[in-house]
NUKOL-188123 format. One record per residue (C-alpha): x negated, y negated, z; residue number from 1; residue in one letter. Coordinates in Angstrom, 3 decimals. Each point is the difference from the previous one (the first is absolute). Layout:
N
{{X Y Z} NUM "a"}
...
// end
This chain:
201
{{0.000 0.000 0.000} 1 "x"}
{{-3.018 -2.319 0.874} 2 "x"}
{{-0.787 0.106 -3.700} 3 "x"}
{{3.083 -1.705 -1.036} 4 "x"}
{{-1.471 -2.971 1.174} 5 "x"}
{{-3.767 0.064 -1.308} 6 "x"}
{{-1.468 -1.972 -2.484} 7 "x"}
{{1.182 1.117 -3.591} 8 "x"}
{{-3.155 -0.931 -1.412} 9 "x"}
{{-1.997 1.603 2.122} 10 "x"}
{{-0.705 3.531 -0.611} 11 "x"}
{{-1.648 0.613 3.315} 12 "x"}
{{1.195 2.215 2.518} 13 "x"}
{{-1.236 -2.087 2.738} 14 "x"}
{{2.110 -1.060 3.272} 15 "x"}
{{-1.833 -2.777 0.280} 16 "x"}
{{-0.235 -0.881 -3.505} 17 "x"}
{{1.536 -4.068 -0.407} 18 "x"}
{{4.025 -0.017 -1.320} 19 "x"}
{{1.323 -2.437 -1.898} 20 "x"}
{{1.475 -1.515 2.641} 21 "x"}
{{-3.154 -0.561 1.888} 22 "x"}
{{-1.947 -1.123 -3.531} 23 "x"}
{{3.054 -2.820 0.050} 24 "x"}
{{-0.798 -1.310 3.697} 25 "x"}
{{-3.440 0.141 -0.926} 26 "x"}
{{0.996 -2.946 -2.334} 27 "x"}
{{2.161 -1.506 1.254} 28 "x"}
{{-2.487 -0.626 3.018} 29 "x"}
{{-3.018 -0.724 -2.608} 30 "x"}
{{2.960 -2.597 -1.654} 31 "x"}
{{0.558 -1.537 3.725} 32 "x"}
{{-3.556 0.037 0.596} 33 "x"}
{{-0.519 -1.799 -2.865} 34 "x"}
{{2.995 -2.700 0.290} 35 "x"}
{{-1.537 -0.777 3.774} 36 "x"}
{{-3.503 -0.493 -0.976} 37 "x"}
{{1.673 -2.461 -3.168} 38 "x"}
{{1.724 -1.556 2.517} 39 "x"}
{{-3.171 -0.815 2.356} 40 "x"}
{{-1.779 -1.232 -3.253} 41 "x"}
{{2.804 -2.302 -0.297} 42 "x"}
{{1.023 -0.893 3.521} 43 "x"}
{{-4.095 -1.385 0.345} 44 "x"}
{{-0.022 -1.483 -3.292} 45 "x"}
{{3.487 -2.157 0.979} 46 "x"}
{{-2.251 -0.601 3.655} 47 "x"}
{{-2.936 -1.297 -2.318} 48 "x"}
{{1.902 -2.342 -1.858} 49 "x"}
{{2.300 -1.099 2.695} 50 "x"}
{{-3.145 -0.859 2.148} 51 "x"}
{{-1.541 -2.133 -2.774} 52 "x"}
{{3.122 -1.752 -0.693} 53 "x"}
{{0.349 -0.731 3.952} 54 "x"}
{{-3.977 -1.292 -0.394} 55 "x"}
{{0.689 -1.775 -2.490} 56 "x"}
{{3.476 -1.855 1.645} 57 "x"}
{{-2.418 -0.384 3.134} 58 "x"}
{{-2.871 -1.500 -1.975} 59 "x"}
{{2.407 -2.453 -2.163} 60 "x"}
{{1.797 -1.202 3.524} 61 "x"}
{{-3.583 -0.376 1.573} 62 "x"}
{{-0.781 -2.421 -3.059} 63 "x"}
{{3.164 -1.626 0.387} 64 "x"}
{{-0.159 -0.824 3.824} 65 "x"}
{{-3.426 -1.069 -0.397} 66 "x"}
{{0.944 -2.346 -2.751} 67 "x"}
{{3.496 -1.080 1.632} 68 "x"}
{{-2.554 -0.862 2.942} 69 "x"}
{{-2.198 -1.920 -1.814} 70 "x"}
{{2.798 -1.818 -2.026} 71 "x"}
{{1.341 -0.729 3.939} 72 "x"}
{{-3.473 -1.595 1.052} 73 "x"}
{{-0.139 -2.293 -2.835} 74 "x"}
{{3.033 -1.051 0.234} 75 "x"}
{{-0.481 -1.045 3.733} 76 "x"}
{{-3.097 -1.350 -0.756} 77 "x"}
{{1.580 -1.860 -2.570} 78 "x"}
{{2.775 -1.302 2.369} 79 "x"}
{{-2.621 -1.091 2.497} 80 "x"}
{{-1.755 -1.608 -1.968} 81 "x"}
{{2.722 -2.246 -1.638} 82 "x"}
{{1.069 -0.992 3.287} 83 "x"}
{{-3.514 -1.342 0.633} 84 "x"}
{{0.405 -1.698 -3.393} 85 "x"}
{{3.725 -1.848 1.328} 86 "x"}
{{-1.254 -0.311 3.588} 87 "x"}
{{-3.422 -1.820 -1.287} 88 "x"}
{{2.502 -2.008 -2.380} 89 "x"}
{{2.507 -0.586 2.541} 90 "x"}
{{-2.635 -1.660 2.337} 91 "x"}
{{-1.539 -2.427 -2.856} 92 "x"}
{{2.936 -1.225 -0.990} 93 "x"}
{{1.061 -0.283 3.725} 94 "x"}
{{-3.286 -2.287 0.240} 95 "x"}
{{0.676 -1.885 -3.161} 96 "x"}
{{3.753 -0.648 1.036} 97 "x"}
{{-0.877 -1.290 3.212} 98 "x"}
{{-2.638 -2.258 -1.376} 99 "x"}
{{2.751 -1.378 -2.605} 100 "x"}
{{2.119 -0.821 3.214} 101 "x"}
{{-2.802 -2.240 1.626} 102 "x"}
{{-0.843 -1.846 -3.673} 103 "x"}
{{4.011 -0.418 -0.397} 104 "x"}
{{0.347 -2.055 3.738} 105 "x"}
{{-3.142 -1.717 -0.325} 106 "x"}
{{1.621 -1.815 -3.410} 107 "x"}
{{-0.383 -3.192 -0.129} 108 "x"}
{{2.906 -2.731 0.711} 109 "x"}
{{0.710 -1.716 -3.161} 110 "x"}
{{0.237 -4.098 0.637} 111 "x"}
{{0.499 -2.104 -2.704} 112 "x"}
{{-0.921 -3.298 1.581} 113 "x"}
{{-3.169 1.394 1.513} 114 "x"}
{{-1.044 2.402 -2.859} 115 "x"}
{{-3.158 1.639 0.976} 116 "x"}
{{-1.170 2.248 -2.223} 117 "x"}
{{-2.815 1.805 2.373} 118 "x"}
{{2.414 2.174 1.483} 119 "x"}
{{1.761 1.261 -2.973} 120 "x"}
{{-3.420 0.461 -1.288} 121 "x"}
{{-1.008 2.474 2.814} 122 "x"}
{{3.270 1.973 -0.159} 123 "x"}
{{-0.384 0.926 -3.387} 124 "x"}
{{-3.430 0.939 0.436} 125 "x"}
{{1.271 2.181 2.610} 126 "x"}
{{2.735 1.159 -2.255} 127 "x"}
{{-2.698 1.008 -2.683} 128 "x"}
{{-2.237 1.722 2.581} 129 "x"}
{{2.970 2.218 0.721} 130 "x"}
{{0.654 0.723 -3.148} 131 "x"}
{{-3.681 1.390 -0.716} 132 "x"}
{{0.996 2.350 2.965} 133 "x"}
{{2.763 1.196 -1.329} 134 "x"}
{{-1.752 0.916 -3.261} 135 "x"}
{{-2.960 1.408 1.541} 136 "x"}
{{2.477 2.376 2.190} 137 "x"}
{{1.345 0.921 -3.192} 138 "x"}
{{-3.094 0.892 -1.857} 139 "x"}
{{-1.334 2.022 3.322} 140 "x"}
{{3.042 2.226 -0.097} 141 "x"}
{{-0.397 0.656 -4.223} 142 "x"}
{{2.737 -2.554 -0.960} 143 "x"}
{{-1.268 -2.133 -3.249} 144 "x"}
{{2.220 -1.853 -2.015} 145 "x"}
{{1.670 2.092 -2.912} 146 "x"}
{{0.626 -2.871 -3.098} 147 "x"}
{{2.093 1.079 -2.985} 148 "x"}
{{-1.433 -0.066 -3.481} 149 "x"}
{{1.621 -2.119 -2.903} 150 "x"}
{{1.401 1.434 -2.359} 151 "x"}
{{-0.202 3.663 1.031} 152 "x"}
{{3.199 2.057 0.016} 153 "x"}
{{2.349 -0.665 3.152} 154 "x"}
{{0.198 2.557 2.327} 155 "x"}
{{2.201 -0.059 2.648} 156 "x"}
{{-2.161 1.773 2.203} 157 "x"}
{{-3.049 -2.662 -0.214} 158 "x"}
{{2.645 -3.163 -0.988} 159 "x"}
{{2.296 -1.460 1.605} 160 "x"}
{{2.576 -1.721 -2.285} 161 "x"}
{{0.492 -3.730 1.160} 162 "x"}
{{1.438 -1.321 -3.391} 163 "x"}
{{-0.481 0.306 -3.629} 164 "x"}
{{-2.049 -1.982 -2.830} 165 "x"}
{{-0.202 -0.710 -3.585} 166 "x"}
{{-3.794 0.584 -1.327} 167 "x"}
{{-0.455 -0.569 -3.574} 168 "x"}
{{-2.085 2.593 -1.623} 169 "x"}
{{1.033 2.344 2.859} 170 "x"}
{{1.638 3.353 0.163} 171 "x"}
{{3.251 0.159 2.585} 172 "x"}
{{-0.457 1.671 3.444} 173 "x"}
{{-3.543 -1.441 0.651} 174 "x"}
{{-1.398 -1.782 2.926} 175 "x"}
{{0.215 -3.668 -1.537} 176 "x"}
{{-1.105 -1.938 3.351} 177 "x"}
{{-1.182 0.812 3.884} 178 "x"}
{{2.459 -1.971 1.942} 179 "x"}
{{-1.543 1.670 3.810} 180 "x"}
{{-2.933 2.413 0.402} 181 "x"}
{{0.277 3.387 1.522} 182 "x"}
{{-1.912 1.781 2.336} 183 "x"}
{{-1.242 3.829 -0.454} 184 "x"}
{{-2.395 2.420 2.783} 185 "x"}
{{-3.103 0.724 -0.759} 186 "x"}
{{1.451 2.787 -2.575} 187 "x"}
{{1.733 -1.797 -2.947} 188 "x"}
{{2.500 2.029 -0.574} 189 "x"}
{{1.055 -0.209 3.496} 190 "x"}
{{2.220 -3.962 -0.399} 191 "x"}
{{0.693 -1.522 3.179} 192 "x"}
{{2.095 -2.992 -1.408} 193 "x"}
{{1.162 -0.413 -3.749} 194 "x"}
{{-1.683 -2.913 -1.654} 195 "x"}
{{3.221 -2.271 -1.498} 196 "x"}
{{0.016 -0.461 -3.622} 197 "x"}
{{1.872 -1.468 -2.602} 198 "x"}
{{0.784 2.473 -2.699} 199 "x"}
{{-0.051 -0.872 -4.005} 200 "x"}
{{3.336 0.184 -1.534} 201 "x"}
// end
């Protein structure tokens, strides 16, 4: 009865000869065998290239913290120094203003009967003296004065349109006269106060 269930292709008379339905275990472990060791392969290779994605994410937010932090220090630098910059500013013209004060109550009582000139004289001298001030603040903190250019195009950004003028042998929307010069920092780009123009027609 054992023979029943022997291997057909096997012509030995063996007990312990393999039967097909050991041969089939066989490989179906070899098959399992094989599908776990694929799987390892591929279980390290996703490890591998999820660990140098995650290097690279940790390097790129490294760079970026380090630049955010340097982008942070300028910028507070930057701050501190412009306050400096208004603070220093502040104080001159906080100087100059109270100077103005004194020159303005020291003026000079106009009498026409008694005209004395010597007076007036002094005041203005004092006026003009003040005035040097105030331009030398403004050239120590990079103000110089910004004129406009005949006859170049009008730009509204540079100009400031005060009227409008008739130049023969000129093309319309040109800077025909300086009525009031500007005033530009030390980067001339950078216009504190438009000059005013008159504008060809």
């Amino acid at each position: 009865m054992n023979d029943d269930f022997k291997n057909p292709l096997t012509l030995s008379t063996d007990p312990d000869a393999p039967t097909l339905g050991m041969s089939s275990v066989y490989r179906l472990f070899e098959a399992f065998i094989g599908l776990r060791e694929k799987n390892e392969r591929q279980h390290k290779l996703f490890e591998q290239t999820l660990n140098r994605a995650r290097d690279a994410l940790q390097s790129s937010f490294n760079s970026f913290a380090v630049e955010t932090q340097k982008a942070y220090q300028l910028m507070r630098q930057d701050m501190v120094g412009e306050k400096k910059f208004s603070l220093s500013l502040l104080n001159e013209l906080l100087d100059l203003a109270i100077e103005l004060d004194h020159i303005v109550a020291a003026r000079p009582a106009v009498n026409a009967a008694a005209l004395d000139a010597e007076p007036i004289e002094r005041w203005m001298a004092a006026v003009e003296i003040q005035n040097r001030k105030v331009q030398e603040a403004l050239r120590k903190f990079g103000i110089h004065p910004y004129d406009a250019v005949v006859s170049t195009p009008y730009n509204p950004a540079l100009h400031e349109r005060v009227g409008g003028k008739r130049v023969e042998g000129m093309d319309a929307l040109r800077v025909a006269e300086q009525v009031q010069r500007g005033y530009a920092s030390q980067q001339p780009e950078f216009i504190l106060r438009r000059p005013k123009v008159l504008v060809t027609e």
